[in-house]
C-alpha positions in Angstrom: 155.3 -39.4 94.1 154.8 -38.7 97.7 154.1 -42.3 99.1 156.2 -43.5 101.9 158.6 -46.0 99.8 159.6 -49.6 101.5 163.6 -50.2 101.1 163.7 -53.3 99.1 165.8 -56.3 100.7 168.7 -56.1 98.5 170.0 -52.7 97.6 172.8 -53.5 95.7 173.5 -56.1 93.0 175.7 -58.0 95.5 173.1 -58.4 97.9 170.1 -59.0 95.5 172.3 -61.9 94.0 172.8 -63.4 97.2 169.1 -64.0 98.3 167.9 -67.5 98.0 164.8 -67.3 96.9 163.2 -66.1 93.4 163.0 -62.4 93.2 160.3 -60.0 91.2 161.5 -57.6 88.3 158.7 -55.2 87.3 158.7 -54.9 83.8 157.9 -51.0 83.5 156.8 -50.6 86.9 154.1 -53.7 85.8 152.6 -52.4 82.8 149.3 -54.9 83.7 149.3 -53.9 86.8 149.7 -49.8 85.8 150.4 -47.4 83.5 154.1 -48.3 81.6 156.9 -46.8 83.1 155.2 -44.4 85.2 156.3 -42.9 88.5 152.8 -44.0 89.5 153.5 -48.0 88.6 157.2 -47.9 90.0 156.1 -46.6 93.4 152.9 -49.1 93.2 155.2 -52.3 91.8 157.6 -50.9 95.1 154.8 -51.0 97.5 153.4 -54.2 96.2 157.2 -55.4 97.1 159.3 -56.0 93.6 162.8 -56.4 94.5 163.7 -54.8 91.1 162.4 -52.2 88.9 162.9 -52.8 84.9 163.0 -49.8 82.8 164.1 -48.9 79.1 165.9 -46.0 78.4 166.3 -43.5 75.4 167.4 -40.0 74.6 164.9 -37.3 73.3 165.9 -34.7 70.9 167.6 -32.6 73.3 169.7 -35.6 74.6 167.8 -36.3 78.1 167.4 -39.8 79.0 164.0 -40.9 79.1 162.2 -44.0 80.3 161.0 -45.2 77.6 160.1 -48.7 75.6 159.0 -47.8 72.2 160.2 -45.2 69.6 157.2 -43.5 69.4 154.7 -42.4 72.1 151.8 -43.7 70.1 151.2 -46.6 72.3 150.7 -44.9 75.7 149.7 -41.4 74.9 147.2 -39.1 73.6 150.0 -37.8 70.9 152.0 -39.7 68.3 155.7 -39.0 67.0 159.1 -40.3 67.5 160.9 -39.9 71.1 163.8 -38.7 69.8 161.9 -35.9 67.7 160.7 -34.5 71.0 162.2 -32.8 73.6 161.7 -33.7 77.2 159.1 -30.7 77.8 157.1 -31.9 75.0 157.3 -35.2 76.4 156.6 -34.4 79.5 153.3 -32.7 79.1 151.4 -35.6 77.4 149.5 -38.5 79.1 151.5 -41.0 79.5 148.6 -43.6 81.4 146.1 -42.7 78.1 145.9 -45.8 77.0 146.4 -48.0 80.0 143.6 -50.5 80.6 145.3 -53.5 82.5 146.0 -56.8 81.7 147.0 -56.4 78.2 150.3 -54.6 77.1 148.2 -52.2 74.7 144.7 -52.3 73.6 143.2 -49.2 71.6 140.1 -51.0 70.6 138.3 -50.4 74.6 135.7 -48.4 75.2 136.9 -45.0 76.7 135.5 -46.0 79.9 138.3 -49.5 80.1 141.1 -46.5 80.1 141.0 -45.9 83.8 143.6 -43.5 85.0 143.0 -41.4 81.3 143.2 -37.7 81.8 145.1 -37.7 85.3 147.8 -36.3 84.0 146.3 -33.6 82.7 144.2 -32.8 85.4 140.7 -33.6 83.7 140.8 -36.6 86.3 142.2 -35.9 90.4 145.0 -38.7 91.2 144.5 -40.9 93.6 145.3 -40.7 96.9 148.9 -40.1 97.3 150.2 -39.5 94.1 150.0 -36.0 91.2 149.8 -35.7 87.9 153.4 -35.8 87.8 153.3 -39.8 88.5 151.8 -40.0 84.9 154.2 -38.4 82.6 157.1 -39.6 81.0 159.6 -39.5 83.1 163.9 -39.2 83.2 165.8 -41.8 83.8 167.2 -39.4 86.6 164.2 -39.0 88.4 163.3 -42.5 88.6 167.0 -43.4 89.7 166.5 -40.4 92.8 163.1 -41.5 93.3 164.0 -45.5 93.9 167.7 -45.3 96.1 167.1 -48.4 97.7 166.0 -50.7 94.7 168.2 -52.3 92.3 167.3 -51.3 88.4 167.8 -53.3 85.5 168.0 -51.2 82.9 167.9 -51.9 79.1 169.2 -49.3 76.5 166.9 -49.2 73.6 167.9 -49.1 70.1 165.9 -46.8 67.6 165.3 -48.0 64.5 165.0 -45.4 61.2 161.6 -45.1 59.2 163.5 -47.9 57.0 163.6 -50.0 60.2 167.4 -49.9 60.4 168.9 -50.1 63.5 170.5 -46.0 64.7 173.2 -47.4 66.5 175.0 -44.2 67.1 172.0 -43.0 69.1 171.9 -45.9 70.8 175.9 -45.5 71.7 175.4 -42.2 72.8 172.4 -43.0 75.0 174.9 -45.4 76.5 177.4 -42.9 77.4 174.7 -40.3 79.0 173.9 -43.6 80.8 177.1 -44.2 82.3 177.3 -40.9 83.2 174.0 -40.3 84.8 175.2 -44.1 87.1 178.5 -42.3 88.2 177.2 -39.0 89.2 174.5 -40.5 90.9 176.1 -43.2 92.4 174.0 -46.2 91.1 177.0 -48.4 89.9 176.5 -51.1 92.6 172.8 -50.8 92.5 172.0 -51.6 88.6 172.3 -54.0 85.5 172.5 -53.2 81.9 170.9 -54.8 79.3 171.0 -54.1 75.2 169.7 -56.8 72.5 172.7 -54.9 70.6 176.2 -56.4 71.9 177.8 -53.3 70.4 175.8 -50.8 72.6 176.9 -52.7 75.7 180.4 -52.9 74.4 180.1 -48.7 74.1 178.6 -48.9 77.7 181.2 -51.3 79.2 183.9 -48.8 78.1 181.9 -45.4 79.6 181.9 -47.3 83.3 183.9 -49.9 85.0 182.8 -52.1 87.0 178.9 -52.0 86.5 176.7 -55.5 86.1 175.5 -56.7 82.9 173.5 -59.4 81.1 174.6 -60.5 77.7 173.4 -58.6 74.4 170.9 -61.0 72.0 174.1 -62.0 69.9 176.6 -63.1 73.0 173.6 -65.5 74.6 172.7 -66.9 71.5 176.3 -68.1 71.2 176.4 -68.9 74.7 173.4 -71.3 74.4 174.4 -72.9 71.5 177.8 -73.2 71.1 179.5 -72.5 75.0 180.3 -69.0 74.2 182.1 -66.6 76.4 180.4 -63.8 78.2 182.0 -61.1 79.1 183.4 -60.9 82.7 180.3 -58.2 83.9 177.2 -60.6 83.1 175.9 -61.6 85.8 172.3 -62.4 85.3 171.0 -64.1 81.8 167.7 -62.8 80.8 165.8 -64.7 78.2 162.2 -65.7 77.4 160.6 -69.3 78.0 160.6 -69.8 74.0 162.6 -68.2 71.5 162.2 -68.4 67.5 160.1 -71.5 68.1 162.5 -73.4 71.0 162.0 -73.8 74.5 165.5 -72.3 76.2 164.8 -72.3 79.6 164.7 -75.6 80.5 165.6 -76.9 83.9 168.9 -78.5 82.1 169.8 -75.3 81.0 169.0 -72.9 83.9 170.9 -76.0 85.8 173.8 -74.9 83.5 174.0 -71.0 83.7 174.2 -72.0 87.5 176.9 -74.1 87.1 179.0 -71.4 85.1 178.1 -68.7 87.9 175.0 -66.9 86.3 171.7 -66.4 87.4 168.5 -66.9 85.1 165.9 -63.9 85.0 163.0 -64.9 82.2 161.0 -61.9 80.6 157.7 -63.0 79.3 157.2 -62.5 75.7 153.4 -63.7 75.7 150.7 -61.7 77.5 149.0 -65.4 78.0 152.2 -66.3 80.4 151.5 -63.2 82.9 149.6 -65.0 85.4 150.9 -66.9 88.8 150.8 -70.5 87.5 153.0 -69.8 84.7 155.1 -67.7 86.7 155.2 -70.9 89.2 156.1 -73.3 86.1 158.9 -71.1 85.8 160.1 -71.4 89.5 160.2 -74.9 89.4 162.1 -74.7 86.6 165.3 -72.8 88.3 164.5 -69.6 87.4 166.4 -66.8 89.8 163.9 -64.1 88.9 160.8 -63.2 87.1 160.7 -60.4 84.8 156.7 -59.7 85.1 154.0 -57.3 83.6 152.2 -58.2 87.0 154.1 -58.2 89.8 151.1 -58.2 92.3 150.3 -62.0 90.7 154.0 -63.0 91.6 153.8 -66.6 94.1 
């Protein structure tokens, strides 16, 4: 990207943990707002003034670490196949803002027309002003790290599953430990958190990098919310959806509680019907410290 970036208000975890008012996560960049976790919807969730840029990460076949949410590409691209089948060239190369329509997460159903920055990266379509082809490919973890110096990321390292639908843990380990690496030799320790719904892949990350902010795997909040858990000493920031299996956890008794122990509350929609600024607003009544949104441009 060749936009002139803002530098977000807090830089570093410390700081972004000491503003007082509710700050916006871009899930992906905003994945309703543009194409998911392009350079293109980073720098535009940037400009439109996100404090934090949300990301998923994954190794490809030849062990690069890719921004990346699902195991295949089939949802955002021309191509199909599994991420960690393909090397980063191949990657690279397809169009990773195919299927972007807005306001939806995915929707192949549209007529070609709804698919409005198709074929940009390809050069069928010019980019718009500002911005190459390059801003619609998947892209490393690194470049998006170089890109973004002045924004905390919260990063979450995905866990690929097997055709069984197994969990491949010891790809998920060793994405951990390219991650820690990539943090230290770029000097993002201060500047990100880490996230896994596997506690194991964060205990493998924990032990790769000192001193590095965390939120709790799905297992350790669970146990948290139920039964007064303990978290490990790196969490700082619980994030958790309005409803899970069926209950409501983040009600204003318990976002008054992780406040009480020292934590902050980020909530990540899991409901395309909650990405709009009234229910973003519910959530801020509520306590929430951030909102983890598809559309950060809606944010109150």
């Amino acid at each position: 990207q060749t936009c002139a970036l803002p530098i977000s208000e807090a830089g570093t975890v410390t700081d972004l943990l000491s503003l007082t008012r509710p700050i916006v996560i871009a899930h992906a960049g905003g994945d309703f707002d543009a194409p998911h976790s392009t350079m293109f919807a980073f720098t535009e969730a940037a400009l439109a003034g996100a404090d934090v840029l949300e990301m998923d990460v994954m190794l490809t076949s030849d062990h690069v670490l890719v921004v990346q949410q699902d195991d295949t590409v089939d949802r955002t691209t021309e191509s199909t196949g599994r991420v960690r089948d393909l090397t980063y060239d191949q990657l690279a190369a397809l169009d990773n803002a195919y299927w972007f329509s807005g306001d939806t997460w995915s929707d192949h159903s549209l007529p070609d027309t709804s698919y409005v920055w198709r074929g940009v990266r390809t050069g069928a379509v010019p980019p718009p002003e500002g911005y190459s082809a390059d801003d619609f490919r998947v892209e490393t973890f690194r470049s998006v790290a170089t890109a973004f110096p002045h924004h905390v990321l919260d990063i979450e390292i995905k866990i690929p599953e097997s055709d069984a639908g197994e969990p491949l843990l010891d790809r998920a380990y060793a994405a951990a430990r390219e991650l820690a690496r990539l943090i230290d030799e770029l000097d993002r320790a201060d500047s990100v958190i880490v996230v896994s719904f596997d506690d194991s892949v964060l205990t493998e990350f924990r032990s790769a990098i000192p001193d590095v902010a965390t939120s709790p795997g799905q297992t350790s909040l669970v146990n948290w919310y139920v039964a007064g858990g303990a978290l490990d000493p790196r969490d700082v920031v619980l994030q958790a959806p309005p409803i899970y299996e069926g209950i409501e956890v983040l009600t204003s008794d318990t976002i008054d509680r992780a406040h009480a122990e020292g934590y902050e509350v980020w909530v990540w929609m899991s409901d395309g019907e909650q990405e709009n600024t009234d229910f973003y607003s519910e959530m801020v009544s509520r306590g929430v410290d951030g909102l983890l949104i598809s559309r950060p441009t809606a944010a109150p």
